[in-house]
N, CA and C atoms as an extended XYZ file, in Angstrom:
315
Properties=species:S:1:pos:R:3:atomname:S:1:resname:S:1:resid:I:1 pbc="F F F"
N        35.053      166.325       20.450 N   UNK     1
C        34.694      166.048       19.072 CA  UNK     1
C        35.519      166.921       18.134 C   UNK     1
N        35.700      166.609       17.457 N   UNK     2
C        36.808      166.954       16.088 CA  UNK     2
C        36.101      167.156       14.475 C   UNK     2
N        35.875      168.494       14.469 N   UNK     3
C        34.818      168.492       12.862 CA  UNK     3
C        35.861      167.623       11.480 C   UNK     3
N        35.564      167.035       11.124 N   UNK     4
C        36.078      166.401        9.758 CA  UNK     4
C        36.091      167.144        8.468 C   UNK     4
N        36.764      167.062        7.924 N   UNK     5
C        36.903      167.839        6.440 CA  UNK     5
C        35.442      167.776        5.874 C   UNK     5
N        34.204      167.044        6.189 N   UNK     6
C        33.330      167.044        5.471 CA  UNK     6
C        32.003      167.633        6.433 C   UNK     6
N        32.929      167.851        7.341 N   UNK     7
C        31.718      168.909        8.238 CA  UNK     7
C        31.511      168.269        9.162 C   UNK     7
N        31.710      167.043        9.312 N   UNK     8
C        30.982      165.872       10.505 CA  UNK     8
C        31.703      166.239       11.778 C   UNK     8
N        30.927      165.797       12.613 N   UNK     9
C        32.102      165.468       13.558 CA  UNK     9
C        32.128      164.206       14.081 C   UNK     9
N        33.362      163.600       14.738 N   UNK    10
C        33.697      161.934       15.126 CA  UNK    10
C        34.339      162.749       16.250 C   UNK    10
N        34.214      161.493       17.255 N   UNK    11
C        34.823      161.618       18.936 CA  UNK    11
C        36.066      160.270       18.687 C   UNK    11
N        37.087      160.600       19.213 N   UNK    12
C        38.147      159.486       19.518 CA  UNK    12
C        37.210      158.237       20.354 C   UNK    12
N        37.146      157.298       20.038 N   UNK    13
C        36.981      156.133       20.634 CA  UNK    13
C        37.781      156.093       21.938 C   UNK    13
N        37.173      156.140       23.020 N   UNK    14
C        37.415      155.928       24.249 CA  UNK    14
C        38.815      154.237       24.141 C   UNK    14
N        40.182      154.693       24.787 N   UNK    15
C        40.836      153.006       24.547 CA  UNK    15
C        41.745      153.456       26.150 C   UNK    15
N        41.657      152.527       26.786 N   UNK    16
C        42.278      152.485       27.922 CA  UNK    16
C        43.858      152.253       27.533 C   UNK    16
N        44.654      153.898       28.025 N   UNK    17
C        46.234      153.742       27.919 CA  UNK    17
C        46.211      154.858       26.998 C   UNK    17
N        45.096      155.358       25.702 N   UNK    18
C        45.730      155.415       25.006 CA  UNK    18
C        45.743      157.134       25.362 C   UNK    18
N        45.432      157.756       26.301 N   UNK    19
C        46.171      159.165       26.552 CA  UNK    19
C        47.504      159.173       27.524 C   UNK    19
N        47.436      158.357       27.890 N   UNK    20
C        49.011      157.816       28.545 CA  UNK    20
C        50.200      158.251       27.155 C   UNK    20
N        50.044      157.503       26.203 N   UNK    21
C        50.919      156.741       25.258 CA  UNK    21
C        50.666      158.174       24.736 C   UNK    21
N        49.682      159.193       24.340 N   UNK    22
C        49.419      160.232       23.666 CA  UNK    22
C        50.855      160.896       24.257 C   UNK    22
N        50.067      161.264       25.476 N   UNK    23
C        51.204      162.335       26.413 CA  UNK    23
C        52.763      162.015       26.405 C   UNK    23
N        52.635      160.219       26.295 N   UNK    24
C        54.401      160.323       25.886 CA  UNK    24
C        55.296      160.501       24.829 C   UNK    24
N        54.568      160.393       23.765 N   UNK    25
C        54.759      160.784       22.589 CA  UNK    25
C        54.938      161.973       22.333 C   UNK    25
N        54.100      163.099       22.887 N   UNK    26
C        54.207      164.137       23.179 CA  UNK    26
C        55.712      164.909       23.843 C   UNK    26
N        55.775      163.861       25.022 N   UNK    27
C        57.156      164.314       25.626 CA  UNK    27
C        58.404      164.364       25.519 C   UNK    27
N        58.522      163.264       24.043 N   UNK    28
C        59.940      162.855       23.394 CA  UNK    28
C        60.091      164.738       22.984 C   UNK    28
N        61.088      164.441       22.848 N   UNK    29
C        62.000      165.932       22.104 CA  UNK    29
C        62.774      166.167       20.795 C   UNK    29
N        62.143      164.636       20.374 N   UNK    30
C        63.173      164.842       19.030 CA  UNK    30
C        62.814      163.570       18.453 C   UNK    30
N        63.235      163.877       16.855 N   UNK    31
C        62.289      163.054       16.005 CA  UNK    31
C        63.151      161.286       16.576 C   UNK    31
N        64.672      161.379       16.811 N   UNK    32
C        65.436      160.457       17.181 CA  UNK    32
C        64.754      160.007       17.908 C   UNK    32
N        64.083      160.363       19.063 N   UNK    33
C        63.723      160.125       20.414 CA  UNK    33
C        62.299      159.180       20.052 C   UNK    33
N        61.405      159.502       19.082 N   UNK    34
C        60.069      159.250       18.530 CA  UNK    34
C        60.302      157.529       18.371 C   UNK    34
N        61.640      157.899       17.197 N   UNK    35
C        61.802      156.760       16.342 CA  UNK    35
C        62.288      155.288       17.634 C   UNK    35
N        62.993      155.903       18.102 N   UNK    36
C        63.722      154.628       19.028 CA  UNK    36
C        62.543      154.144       20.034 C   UNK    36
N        61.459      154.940       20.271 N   UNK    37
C        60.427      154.736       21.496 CA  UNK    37
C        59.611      154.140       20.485 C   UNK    37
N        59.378      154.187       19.296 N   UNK    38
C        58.616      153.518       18.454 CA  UNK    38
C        59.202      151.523       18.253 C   UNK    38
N        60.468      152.313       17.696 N   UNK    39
C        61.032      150.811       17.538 CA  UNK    39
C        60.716      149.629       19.125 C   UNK    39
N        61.017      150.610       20.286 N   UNK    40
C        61.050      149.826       21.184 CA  UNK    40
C        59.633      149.038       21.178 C   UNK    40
N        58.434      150.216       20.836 N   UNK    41
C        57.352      149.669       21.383 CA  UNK    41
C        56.491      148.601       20.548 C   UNK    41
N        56.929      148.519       19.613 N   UNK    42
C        56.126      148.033       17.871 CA  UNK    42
C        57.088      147.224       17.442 C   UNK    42
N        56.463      146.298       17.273 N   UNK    43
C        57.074      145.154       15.958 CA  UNK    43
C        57.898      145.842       14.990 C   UNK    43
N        58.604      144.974       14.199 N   UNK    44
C        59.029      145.366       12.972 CA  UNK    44
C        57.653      145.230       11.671 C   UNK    44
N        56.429      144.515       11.788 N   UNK    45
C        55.536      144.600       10.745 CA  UNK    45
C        54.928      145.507       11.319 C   UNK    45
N        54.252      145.917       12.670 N   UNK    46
C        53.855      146.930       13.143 CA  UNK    46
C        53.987      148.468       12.185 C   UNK    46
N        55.345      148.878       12.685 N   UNK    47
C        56.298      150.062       11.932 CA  UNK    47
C        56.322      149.952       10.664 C   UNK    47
N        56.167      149.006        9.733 N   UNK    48
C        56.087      149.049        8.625 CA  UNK    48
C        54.722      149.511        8.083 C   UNK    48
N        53.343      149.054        8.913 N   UNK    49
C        51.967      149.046        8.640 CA  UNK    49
C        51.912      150.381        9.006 C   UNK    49
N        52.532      151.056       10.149 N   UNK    50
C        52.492      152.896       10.251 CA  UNK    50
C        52.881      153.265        9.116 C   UNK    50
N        53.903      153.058        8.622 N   UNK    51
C        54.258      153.980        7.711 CA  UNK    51
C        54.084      153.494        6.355 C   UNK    51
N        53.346      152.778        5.961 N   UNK    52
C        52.951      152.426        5.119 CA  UNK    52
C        51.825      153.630        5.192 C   UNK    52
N        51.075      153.706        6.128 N   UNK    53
C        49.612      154.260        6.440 CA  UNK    53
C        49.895      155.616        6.349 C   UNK    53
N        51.219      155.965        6.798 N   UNK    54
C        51.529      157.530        6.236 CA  UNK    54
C        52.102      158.054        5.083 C   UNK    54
N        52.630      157.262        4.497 N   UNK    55
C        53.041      157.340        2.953 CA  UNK    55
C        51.809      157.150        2.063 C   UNK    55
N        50.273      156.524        2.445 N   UNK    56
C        49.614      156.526        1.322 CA  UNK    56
C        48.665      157.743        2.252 C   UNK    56
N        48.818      158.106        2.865 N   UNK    57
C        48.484      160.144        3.518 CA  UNK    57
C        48.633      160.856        2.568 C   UNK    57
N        49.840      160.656        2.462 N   UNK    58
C        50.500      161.606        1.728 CA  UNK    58
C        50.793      161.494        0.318 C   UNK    58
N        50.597      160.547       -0.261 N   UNK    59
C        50.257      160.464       -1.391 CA  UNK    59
C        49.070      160.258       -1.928 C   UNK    59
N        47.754      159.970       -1.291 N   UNK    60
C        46.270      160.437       -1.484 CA  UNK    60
C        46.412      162.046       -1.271 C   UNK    60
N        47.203      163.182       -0.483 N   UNK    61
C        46.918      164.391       -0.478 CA  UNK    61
C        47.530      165.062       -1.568 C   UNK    61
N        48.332      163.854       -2.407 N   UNK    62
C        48.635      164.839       -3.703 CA  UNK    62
C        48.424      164.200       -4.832 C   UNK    62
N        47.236      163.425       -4.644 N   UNK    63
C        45.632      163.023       -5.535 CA  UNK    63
C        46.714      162.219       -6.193 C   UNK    63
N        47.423      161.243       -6.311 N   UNK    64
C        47.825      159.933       -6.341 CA  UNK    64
C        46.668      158.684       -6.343 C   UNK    64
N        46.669      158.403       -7.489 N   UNK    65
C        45.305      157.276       -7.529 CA  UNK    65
C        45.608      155.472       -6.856 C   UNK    65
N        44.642      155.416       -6.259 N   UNK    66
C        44.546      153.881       -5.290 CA  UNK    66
C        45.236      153.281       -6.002 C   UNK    66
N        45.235      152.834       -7.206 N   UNK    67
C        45.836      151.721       -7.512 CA  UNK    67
C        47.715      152.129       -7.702 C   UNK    67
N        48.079      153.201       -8.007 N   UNK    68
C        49.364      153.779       -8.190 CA  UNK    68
C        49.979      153.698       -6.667 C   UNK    68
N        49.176      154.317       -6.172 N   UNK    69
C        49.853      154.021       -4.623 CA  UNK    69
C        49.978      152.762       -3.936 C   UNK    69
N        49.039      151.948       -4.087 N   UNK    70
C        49.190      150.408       -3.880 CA  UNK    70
C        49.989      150.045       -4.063 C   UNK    70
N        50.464      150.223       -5.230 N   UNK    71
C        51.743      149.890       -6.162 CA  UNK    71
C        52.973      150.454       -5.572 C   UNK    71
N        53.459      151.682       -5.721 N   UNK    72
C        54.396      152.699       -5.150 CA  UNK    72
C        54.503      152.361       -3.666 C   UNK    72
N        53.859      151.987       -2.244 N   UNK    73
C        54.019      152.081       -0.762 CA  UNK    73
C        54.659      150.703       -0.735 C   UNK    73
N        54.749      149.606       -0.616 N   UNK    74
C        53.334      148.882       -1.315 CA  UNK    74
C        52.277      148.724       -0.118 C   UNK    74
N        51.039      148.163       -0.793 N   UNK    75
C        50.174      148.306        0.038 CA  UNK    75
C        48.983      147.766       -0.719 C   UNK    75
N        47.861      147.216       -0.043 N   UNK    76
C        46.916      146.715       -0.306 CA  UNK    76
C        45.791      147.918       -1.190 C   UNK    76
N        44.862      147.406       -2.188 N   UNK    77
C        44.178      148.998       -2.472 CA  UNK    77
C        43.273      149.009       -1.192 C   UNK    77
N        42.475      147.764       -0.696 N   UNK    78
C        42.222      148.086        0.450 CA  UNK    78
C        41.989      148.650        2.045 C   UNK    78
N        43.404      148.813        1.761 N   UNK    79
C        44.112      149.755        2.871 CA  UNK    79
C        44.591      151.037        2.464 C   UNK    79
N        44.364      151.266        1.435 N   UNK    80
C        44.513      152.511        0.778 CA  UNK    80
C        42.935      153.624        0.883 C   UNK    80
N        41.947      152.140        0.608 N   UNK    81
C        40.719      152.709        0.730 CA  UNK    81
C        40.114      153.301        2.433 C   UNK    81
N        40.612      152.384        2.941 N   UNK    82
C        40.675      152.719        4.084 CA  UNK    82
C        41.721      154.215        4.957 C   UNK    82
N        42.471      154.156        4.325 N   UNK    83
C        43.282      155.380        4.623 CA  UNK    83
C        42.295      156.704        4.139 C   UNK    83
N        42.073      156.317        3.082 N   UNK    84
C        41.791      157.534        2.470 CA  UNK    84
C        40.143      157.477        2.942 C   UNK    84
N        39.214      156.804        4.158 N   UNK    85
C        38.066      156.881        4.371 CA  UNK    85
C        38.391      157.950        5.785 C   UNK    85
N        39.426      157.614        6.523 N   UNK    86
C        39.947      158.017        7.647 CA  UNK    86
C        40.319      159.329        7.504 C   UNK    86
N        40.979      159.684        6.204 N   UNK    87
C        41.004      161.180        5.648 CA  UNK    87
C        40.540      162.221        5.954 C   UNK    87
N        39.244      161.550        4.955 N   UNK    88
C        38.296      162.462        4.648 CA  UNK    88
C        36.856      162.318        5.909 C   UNK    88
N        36.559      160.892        7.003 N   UNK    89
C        35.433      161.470        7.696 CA  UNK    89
C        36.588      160.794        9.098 C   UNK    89
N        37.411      160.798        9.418 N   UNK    90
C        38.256      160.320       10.425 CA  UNK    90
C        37.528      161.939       11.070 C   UNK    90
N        39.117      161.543       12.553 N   UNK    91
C        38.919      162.342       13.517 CA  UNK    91
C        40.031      164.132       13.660 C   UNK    91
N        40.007      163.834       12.081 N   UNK    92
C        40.594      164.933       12.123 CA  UNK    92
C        42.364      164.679       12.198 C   UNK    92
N        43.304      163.487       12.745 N   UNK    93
C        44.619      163.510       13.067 CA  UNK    93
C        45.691      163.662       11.579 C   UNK    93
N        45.113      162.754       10.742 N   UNK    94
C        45.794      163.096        9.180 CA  UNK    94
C        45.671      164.066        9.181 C   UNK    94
N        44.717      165.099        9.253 N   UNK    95
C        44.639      166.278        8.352 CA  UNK    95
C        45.344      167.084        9.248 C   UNK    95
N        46.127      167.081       10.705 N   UNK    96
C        46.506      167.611       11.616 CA  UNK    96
C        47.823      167.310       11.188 C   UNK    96
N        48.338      166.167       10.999 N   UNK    97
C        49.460      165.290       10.957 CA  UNK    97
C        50.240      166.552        9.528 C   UNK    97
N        49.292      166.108        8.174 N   UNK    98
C        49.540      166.696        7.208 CA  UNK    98
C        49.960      168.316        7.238 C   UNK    98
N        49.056      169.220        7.855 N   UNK    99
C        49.509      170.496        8.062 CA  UNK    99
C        50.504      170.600        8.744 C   UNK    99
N        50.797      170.282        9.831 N   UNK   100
C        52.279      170.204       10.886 CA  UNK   100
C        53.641      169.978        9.711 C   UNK   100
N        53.223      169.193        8.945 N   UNK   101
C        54.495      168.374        7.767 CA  UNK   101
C        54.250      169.127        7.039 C   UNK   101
N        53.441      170.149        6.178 N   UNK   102
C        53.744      171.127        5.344 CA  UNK   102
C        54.304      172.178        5.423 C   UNK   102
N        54.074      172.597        7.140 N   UNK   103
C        55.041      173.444        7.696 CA  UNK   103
C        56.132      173.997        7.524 C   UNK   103
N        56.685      172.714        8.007 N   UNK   104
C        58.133      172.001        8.179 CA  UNK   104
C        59.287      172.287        6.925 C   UNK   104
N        58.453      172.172        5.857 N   UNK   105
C        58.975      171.560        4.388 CA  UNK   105
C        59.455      172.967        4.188 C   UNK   105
């Protein structure tokens, strides 16, 4: 279990494969390596719907309003609402994702 920014805690949904796919992701060595194992594995609308989903991350964490970001990714406000529900009572990986990338910067 993983406490949430709002104190809760949520458990990863049990999905057959998906600590397989964790651990290989894990094992690439380089962001090159990420991207090409991505492309291989995902559609082209796939990869677009990721990073759509991480661009409105990251622009909900620097209080960017639903409808501006809708606009700006593009993206549904719906799926914005949804991003930003995953945020704040998800399992904790945005807010993991986000610190690792502030790091970096």
């Amino acid at each position: 279990m993983v406490r949430s920014a709002t104190g809760l805690e949520r458990a990863v949904e049990p999905l057959p494969g998906l600590d397989e796919l964790a651990a290989v992701l894990v094992s690439l060595r380089s962001p090159d390596e990420v991207t090409r194992f991505l492309r291989d594995l995902c559609t082209l609308p796939e990869l677009e719907a990721l990073t759509h989903r991480w661009q409105t991350v990251r622009l909900l964490e620097q209080g960017v309003p639903y409808l501006e970001i809708a606009e700006r990714v593009p993206t549904s406000t719906a799926t914005v609402t949804r991003v930003a529900q995953w945020l704040r009572h998800g399992t904790g990986g945005y807010r993991i994702a986000l610190e690792r990338a502030s790091r970096r910067r």
